[in-house]
MINU-448066 format. One record per residue (C-alpha): x, y, z; residue in one letter. Coordinates in steps of 0.1 Angstrom, whole numbers, plus 5000, padded with zeros to 4 digits. Layout:
# residues N
XYZA...
***
This chain:
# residues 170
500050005000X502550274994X502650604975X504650654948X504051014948X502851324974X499951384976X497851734975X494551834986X492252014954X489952234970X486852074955X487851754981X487552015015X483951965018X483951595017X486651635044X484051815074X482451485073X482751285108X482850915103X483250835141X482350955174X483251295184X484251285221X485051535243X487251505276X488851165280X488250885260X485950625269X487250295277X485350115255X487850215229X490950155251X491249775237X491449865202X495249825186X496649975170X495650305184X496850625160X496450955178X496851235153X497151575167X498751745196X495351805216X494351435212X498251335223X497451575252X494151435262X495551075262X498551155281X496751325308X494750995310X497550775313X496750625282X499950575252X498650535222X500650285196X501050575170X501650905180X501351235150X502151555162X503051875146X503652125179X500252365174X496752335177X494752595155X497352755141X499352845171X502052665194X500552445216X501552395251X500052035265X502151765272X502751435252X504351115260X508151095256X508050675246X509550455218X510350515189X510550935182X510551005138X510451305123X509051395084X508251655062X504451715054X503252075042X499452235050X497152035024X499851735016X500551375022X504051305012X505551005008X507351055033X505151055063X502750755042X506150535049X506650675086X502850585100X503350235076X506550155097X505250285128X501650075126X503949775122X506249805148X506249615184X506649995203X505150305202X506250555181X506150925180X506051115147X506851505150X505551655115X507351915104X504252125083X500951995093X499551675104X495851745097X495651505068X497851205082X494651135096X493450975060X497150805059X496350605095X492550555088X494150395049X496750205070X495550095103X494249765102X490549645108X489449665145X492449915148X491250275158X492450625148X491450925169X491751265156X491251635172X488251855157X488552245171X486652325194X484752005190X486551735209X488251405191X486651185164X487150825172X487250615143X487350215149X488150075114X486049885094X485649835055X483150145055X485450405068X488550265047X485850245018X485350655019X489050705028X490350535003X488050744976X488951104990X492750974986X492550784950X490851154944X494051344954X496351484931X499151274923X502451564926X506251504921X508051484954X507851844971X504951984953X
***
């Protein structure tokens, strides 16, 4: 399942991504969904929220702000720490391979984004196996938990084949 190129958000695709396919939840996460594994937290709030639970999620995707601005919670300083390259509206190659490796791998892993993390969310969703779960922050909202099933990889897998395939770097 890897990418031969980046990826890059048209415009007319925004719309279809304000769509919630899971749960939104605010405050801690319910432990009905603490069993699900992998777990892929994508965003510095939702790293935040499941730190201050005690909770460490398998896959970690961080970028250092929330809305636009630095963010100041705390995340877990586990496993495996990656860094990658992945502008505002973009999947790269890059960061595909990183959440790939880190869904595989036997301890958690931490993935500091250098750009923006928003749309790794599709990447874990693509990647994360069924029964697997991928939580991602919504401002001023809460988190959207998504446990995967062939539905949700159904409609990620469309917005993503509806990307535009870009050479490396835009």
């Amino acid at each position: 399942m890897s990418l031969d190129r980046d990826l890059k958000l048209p415009n007319e695709l925004r719309d279809a991504l304000k769509q919630k396919l899971g749960e939104v939840v605010s405050g801690p996460l319910p432990e009905r969904y603490l069993d699900h594994h992998p777990m892929i937290a994508v965003g510095d709030y939702v790293l935040d929220v499941l730190h201050e639970q005690g909770v460490i999620p398998d896959v970690g995707i961080f970028d250092g702000k929330t809305r636009r601005g630095p963010f100041k919670g705390d995340r877990p300083d586990v496993g495996i720490q990656v860094e990658v390259h992945n502008p505002p509206e973009y999947i790269t190659v890059e960061a595909w391979e990183a959440i790939e490796d880190a869904v595989l791998s036997h301890e958690p892993v931490l993935i500091n984004v250098h750009g923006e993390e928003d749309l790794l969310a599709l990447a874990s969703i693509a990647l994360a196996p069924i029964g697997g779960i991928v939580i991602y922050g919504i401002p001023l909202e809460g988190m959207v938990v998504n446990i995967i099933d062939d539905k949700i990889k159904e409609k990620t897998w469309q917005v993503i084949n509806s990307m535009e395939k870009v050479n490396q770097g835009g």
